[in-house]
C-alpha positions in Angstrom: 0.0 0.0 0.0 2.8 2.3 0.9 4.7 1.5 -2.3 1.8 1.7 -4.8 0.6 4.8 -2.8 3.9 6.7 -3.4 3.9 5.7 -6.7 0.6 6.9 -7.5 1.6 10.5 -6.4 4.2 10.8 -8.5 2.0 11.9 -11.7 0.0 14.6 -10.1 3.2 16.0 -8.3 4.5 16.2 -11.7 0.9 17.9 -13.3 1.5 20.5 -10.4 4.6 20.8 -11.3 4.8 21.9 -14.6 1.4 24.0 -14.4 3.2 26.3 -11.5 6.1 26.4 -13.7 3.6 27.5 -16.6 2.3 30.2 -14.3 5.7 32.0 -13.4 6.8 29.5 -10.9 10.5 30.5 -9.9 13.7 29.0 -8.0 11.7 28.6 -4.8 9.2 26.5 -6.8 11.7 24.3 -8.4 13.7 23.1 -5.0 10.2 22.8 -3.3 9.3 20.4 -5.9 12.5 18.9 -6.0 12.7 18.6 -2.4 9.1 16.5 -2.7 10.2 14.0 -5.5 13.5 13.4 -3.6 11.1 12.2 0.0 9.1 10.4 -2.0 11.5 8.5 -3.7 13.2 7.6 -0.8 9.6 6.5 0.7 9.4 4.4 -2.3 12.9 2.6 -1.7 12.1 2.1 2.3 8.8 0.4 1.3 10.0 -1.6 -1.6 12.8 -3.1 0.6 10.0 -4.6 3.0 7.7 -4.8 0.8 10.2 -7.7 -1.1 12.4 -9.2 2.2 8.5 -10.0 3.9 6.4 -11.5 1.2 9.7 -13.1 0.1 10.4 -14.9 3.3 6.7 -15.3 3.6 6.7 -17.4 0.6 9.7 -19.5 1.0 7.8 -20.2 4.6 4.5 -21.5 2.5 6.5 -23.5 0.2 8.5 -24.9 3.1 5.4 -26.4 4.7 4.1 -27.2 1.2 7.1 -29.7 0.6 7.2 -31.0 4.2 3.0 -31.8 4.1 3.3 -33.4 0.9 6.5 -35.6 1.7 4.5 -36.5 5.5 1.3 -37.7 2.9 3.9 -39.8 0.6 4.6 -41.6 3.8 1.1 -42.3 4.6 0.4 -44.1 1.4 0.5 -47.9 1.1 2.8 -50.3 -1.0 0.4 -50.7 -3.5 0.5 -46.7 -3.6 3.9 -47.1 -4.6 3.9 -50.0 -7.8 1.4 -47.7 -9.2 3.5 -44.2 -9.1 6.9 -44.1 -10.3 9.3 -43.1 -7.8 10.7 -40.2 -10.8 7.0 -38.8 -10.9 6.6 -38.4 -6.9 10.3 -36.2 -6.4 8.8 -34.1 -9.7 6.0 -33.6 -7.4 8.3 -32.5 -4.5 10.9 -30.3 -6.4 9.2 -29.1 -10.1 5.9 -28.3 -8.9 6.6 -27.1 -5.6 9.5 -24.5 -7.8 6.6 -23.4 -9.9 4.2 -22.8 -6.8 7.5 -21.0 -5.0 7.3 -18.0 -7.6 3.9 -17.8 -7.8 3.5 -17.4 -4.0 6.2 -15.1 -3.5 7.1 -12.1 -6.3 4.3 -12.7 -7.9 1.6 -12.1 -4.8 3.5 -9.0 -4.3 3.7 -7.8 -7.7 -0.3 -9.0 -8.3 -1.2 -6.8 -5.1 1.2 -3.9 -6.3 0.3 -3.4 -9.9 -3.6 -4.2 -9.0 -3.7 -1.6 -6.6 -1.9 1.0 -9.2 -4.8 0.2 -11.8 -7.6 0.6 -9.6 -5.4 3.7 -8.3 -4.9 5.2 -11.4 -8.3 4.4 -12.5 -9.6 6.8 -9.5 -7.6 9.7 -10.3 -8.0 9.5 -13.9 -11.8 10.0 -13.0 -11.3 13.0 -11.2 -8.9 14.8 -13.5 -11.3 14.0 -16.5 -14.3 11.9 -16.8 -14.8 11.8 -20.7 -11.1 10.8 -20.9 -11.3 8.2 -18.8 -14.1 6.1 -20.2 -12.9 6.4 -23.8 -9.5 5.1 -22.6 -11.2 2.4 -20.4 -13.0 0.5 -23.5 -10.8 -1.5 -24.0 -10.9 -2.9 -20.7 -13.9 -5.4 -21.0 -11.9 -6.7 -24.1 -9.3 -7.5 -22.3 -11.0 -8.8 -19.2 -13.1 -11.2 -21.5 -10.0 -12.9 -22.9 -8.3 -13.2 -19.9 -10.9 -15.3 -18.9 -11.0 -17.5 -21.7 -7.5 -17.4 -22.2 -7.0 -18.9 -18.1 -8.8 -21.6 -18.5 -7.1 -22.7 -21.7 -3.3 -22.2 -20.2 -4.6 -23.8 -17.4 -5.7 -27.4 -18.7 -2.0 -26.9 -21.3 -0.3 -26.2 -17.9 -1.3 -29.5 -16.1 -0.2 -31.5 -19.5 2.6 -30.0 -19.5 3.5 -30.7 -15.8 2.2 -34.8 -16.2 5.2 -34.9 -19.3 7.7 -33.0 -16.9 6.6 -35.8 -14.6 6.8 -38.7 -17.0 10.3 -37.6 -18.4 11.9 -37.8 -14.8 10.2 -40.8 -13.9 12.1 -42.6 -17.4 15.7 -41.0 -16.3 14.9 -42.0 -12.3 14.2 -45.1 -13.5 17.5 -45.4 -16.1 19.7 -44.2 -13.3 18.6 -46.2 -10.3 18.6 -49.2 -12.8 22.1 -48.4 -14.8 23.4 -52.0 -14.0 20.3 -53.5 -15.7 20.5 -51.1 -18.4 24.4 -51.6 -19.5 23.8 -55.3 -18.2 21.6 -56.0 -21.4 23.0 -53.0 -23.3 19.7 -50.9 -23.2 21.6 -47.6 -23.0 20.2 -46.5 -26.5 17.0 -47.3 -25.7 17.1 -45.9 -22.3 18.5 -42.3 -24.3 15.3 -42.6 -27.1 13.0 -43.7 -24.4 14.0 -39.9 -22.5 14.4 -37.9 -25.4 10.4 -38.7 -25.9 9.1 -38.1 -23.4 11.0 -34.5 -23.2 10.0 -33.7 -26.8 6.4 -34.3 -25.5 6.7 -31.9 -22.9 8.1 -29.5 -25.0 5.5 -29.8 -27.8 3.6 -29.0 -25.0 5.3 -26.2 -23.8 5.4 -24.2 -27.3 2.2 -24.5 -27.4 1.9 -22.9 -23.7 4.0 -20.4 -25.1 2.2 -19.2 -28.5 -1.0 -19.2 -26.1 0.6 -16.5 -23.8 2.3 -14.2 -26.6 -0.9 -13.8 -28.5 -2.2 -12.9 -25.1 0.3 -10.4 -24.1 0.6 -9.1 -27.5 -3.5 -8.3 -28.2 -3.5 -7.0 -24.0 -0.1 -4.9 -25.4 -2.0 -3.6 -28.3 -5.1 -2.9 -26.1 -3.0 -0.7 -24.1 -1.3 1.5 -26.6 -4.6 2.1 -28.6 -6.1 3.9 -25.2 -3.0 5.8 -24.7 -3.8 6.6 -28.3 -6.9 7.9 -27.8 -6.4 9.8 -25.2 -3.6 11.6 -27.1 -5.9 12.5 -29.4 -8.8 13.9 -27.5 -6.7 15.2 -24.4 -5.1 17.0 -27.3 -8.9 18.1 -28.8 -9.7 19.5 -25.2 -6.4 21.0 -24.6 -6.6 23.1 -27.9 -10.5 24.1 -26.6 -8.7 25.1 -23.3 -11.1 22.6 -21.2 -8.0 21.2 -19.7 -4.6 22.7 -18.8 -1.1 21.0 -20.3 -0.1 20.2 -16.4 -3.5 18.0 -16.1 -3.1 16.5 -19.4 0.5 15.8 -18.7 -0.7 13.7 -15.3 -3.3 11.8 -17.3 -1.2 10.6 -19.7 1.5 9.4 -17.1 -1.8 7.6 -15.2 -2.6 6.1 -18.3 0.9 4.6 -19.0 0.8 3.3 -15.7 -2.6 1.5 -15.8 -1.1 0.2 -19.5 2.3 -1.3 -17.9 0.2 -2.3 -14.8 -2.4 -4.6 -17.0 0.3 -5.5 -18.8 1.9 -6.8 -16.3 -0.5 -8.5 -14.8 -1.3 -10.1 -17.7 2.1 -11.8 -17.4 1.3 -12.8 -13.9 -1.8 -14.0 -14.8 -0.2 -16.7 -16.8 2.1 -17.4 -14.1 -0.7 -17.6 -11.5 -2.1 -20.1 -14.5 0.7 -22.6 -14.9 0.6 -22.6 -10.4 -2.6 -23.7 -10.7 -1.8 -26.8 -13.0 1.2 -27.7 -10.6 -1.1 -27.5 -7.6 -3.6 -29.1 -8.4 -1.1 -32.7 -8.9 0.7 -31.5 -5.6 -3.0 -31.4 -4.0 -4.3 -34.7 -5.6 -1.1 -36.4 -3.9 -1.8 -34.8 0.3 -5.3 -35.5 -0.5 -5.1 -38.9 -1.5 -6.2 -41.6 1.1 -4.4 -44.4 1.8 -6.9 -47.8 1.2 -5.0 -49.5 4.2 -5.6 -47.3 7.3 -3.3 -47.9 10.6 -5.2 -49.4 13.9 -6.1 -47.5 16.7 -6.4 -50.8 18.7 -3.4 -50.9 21.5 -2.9 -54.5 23.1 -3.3 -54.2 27.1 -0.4 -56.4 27.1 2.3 -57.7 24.9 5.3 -60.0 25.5 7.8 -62.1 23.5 10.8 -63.6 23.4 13.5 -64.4 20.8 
């Protein structure tokens, strides 16, 4: 909140600025201004510094307790548990997934909350500088909420395919490795190499297409963007000429409006990060959820006594 908010001022400080400057402004203006930028960047550093150490630590803390619930549920499970799940898929489970979760509940929480809060920010004073402006440069904000939608759900189901080949292809070089006397014993090292370099050609097929799906994303959401700074150029420039708005104002708006573009640009990159998360966790979850079909007694024996 601090961060964003200090952020947010920034613009108008500027608008202020140049319209005094307009007016006459002299020295004394200059260094007061000056003076103002310089605190608030500093308040900008002191936050950002927190701001990253705590939901950083935070989130190596969630993934922490992530890895040690999931390895405690492993253990639960019964033999039969085991012949059914390669011993290559499970440690994917515990290191690749858990990686992808890592990011996704660290930087990216903060950056969501950050660049969220500068939209809806932005947004507000956009509305009070200029009301006209600001709906003409918000149409294309359904647009890009609609596919973001669409687009989720799609990177979501490629993510979890793409995470089941990751899977696969450390299962078949677990299973080479543990086995290498097997393998060399009835020379199966060429097979072994094919068998591998399948199942990581899947996951990439996979993968490029996870990849084409996010830059046609991020490039219409990119082009969404610069057509309402576009507009905006063009009637802020309409109402500046008709003297309905002075150049310090305009200037502000159009430093808002960049920032709500880089802001939903951004968090359309997150949002596809947030995406492939949700693939990985839903196999992590599927694995502490699973019940084991042979349950350990609760029966204690009043008494018990043996020899050897």
């Amino acid at each position: 909140m601090a961060s964003s908010g200090l952020n947010l001022s920034l613009p108008t400080i500027v608008g202020w600025f140049i319209d005094d400057i307009m007016d006459g402004g002299g020295t004394e203006v200059i260094n007061g201004y000056a003076i103002t930028l310089l605190l608030t960047f500093v308040g900008v550093g002191i936050a950002t510094f927190f701001r990253s150490y705590l939901f950083t630590v935070a989130g190596e803390r969630i993934v922490m307790r992530l890895q040690a619930t999931l390895f405690e549920a492993l253990m639960r499970q019964d033999i039969a548990f085991f012949d059914t799940h390669r011993t290559g898929e499970l440690t994917n489970r515990l290191a690749a997934d858990t990686t992808v979760l890592q990011k996704a509940v660290t930087v990216n929480i903060s950056m969501g909350l950050r660049f969220l809060i500068s939209v809806l920010g932005s947004i507000g004073i956009l509305l009070w500088i200029s009301w006209k402006l600001t709906f003409l440069m918000l149409l294309t904000v359904p647009l890009v909420a609609g596919g973001a939608g669409l687009y989720g759900r799609m990177l979501r189901t490629l993510s979890v395919k793409v995470q089941d080949a990751l899977a696969e292809s450390t299962a078949t070089a677990e299973e080479a490795l543990s086995g290498i006397r097997t393998v060399r014993a009835f020379a199966q090292e060429h097979a072994a190499v094919v068998q591998y370099r399948n199942a990581i050609e899947s996951a990439f097929v996979l993968a490029k297409k996870r990849a084409f799906l996010g830059a046609t994303f991020q490039g219409l959401v990119s082009l969404a963007g610069l057509s309402a700074i576009g507009v905006v150029l063009w009637y802020g420039g309409t109402l500046l000429a008709a003297g309905e708005m002075a150049f310090g104002a305009l200037t502000s708006f159009m430093l808002y409006t960049f920032t709500v573009a880089f802001s939903i640009g951004a968090l359309s990159s997150l949002y596809e990060d947030f995406a492939k998360a949700m693939g990985a966790t839903e196999r992590v979850f599927d694995l502490i959820e699973q019940v084991p079909s042979i349950q350990d007694g609760e029966l204690v024996p009043h008494n018990c006594a043996g020899a050897v």
